[in-house]
N, C-alpha and C positions, 0 to 999 in steps of 0.2 A: 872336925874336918875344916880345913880351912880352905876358902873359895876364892879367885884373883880372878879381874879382867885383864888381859895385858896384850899388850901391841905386840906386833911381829919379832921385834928386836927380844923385848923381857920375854916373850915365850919362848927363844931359842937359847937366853942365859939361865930361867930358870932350870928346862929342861935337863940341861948340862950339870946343873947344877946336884938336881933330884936324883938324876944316873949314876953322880959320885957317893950320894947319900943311901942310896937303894931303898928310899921308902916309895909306897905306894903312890901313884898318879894315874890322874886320865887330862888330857888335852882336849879341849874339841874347840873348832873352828868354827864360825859362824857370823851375822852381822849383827852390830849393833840394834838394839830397837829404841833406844834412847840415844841421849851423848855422853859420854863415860868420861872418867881421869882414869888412865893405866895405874893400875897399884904397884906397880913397879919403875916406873919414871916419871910420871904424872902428867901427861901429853894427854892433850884434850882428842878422844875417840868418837869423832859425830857420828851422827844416827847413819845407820847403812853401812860404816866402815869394816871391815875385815877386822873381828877381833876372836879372842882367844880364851875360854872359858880353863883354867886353871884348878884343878882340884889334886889335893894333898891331904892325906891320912895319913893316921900308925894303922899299923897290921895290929897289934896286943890292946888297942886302947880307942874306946869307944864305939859308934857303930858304924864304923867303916864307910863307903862311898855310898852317898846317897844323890840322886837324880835333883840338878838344879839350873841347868844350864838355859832350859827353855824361860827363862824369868828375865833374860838378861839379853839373848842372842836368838835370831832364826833362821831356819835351815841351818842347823848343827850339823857337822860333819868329826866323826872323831879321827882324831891325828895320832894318839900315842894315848898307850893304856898300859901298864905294868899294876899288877895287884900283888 
């Protein structure tokens, strides 16, 4: 499974991106509890800012979505979820 932090901007090009691919995701929205580099443009994300917890799987390969988001962000809110 692979995991990304990413700001407003890379969460809405991923997204797009993932939609064209039709693999599995979940988005959630949340604040920093640290200060982050977006994995997708590398803009410094200080502690408190609105950021974007990123997850990406296959459906055939491996063990699918597993719960990570809280390690990273608080008050999670999820945005988009396709499995």
């Amino acid at each position: 499974m692979k995991r990304d932090i990413r700001c407003l901007t890379c969460r809405k090009d991923i997204e797009v991106a993932l939609k064209a691919e039709s693999e599995p995701y979940k988005i959630v929205r949340g604040h920093a509890i640290n200060n982050f580099l977006c994995d997708g443009c590398g803009i410094e994300l200080k502690k408190d800012a609105t950021v974007y917890a990123v997850s990406i799987w296959h459906r055939n390969h491996g063990a699918g979505y597993e719960p990570w988001e809280s390690e990273y962000v608080t008050t999670p809110v999820t945005e988009a979820e396709v499995a």
